[in-house]
N, C-alpha and C positions, 0 to 999 in steps of 0.2 A: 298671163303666163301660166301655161296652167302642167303639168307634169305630167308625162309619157307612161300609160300601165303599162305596154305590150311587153311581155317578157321575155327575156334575155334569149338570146342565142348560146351563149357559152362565145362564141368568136370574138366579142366586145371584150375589150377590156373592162375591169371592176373598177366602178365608179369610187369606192373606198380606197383603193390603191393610191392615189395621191394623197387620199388623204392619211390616210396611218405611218408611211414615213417622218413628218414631221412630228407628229404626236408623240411617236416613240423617241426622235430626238430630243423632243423638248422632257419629255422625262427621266431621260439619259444624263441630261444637264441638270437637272433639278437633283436627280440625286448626284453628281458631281459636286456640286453645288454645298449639299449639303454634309458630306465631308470633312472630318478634321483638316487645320492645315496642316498639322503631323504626316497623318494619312497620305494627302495629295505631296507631299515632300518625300517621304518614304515612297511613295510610288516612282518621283522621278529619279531619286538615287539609284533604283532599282534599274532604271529602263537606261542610266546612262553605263550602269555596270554590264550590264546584258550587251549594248552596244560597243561598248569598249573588248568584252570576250569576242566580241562575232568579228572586230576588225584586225583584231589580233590576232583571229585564227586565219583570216584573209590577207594578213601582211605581205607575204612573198607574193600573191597573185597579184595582189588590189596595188597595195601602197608601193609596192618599185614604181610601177607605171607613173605613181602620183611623184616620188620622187627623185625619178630622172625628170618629168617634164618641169619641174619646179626649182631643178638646179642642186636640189638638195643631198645628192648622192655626191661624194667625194671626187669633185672631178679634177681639178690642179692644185685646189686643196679644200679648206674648211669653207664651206658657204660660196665660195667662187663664182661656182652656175648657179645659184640664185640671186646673190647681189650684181648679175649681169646679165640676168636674164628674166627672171619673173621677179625676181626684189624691186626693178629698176622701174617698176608699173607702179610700185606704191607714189612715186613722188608725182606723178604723172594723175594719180587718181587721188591725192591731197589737193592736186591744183584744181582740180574738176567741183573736187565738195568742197575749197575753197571761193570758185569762183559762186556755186550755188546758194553759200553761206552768204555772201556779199548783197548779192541779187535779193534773196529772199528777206535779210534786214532792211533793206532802203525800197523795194516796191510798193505798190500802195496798196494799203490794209482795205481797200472795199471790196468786197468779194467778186472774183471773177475778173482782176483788171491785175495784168500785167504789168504798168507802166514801174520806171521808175519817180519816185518820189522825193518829197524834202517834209518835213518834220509839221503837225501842227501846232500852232500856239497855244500854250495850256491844254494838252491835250499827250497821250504817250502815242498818236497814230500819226502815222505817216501817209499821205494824200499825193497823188500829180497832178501837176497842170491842171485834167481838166475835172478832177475832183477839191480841189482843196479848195476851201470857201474864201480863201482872201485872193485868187485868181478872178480875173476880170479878162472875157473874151475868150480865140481861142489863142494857144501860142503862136500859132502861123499865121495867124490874122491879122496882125499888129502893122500897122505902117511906119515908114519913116520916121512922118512923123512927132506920133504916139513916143517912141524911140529918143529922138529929140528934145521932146519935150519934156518926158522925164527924167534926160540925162540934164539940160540945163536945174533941173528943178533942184536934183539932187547937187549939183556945184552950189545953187545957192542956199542949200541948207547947212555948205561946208563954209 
């Protein structure tokens, strides 16, 4: 591999250009970085004050539009068009990261596997079928029977 003298045209992009963007970020952050947390606190009280002036000065254009589409303008009375119209999505997307909360406790902790799961023994992870180490076979595998014979087993254990 040996490197090209021929020089430049000017038309070329500069082969530095890629590389001085990150450099300059990563110094950006370093001195971020380095920072009181006073400092970086005082900076965001500041940015939400500024943004709080520039909304307010925007309130008749910006925020009607937000709302009437959200219910929140005085419509038959206090809160009305919102708990009947964009409120009424809250319960609807509690059910959503409801059901997501559900899913994501019991599936199984091996990376990259969707399944649902059941708990391992001495252990805080939860495994499926065909991860969990006291599984034998696959689940659909199983015959009659296999089925049979451990259901007589387990009556004779009662």
């Amino acid at each position: 591999m040996s490197e090209s003298t021929a020089p430049s045209t000017g038309s070329e992009p500069a082969a530095d250009a890629d590389v001085v963007a990150p450099t300059e970020a990563a110094r950006v952050l370093e001195q971020y970085d380095g920072l009181s947390p006073r400092i970086k606190f005082g900076v965001l009280v500041v940015l939400v004050i500024v943004l709080g002036v520039i909304f307010a000065g925007l309130h008749s254009t910006l925020f009607h539009w937000f709302e009437v589409h959200t219910g929140t303008v005085n419509e038959s009375g206090p809160y009305y068009g919102f708990w009947s119209g964009f409120g009424s999505d809250i319960g609807e997307a509690t059910l959503v990261v409801g059901v997501w909360a559900a899913w994501r406790h019991h599936n199984c902790h091996v990376k990259g596997c969707a399944r649902l799961g059941r708990p391992v023994d001495g252990t805080p992870y939860v495994a499926c079928p065909r991860h969990h180490p006291a599984h034998q076979g696959s689940k659909r595998n199983i015959s009659q029977a296999t089925i049979t014979a451990a259901h007589r087993d387990a009556q004779a254990r009662k």
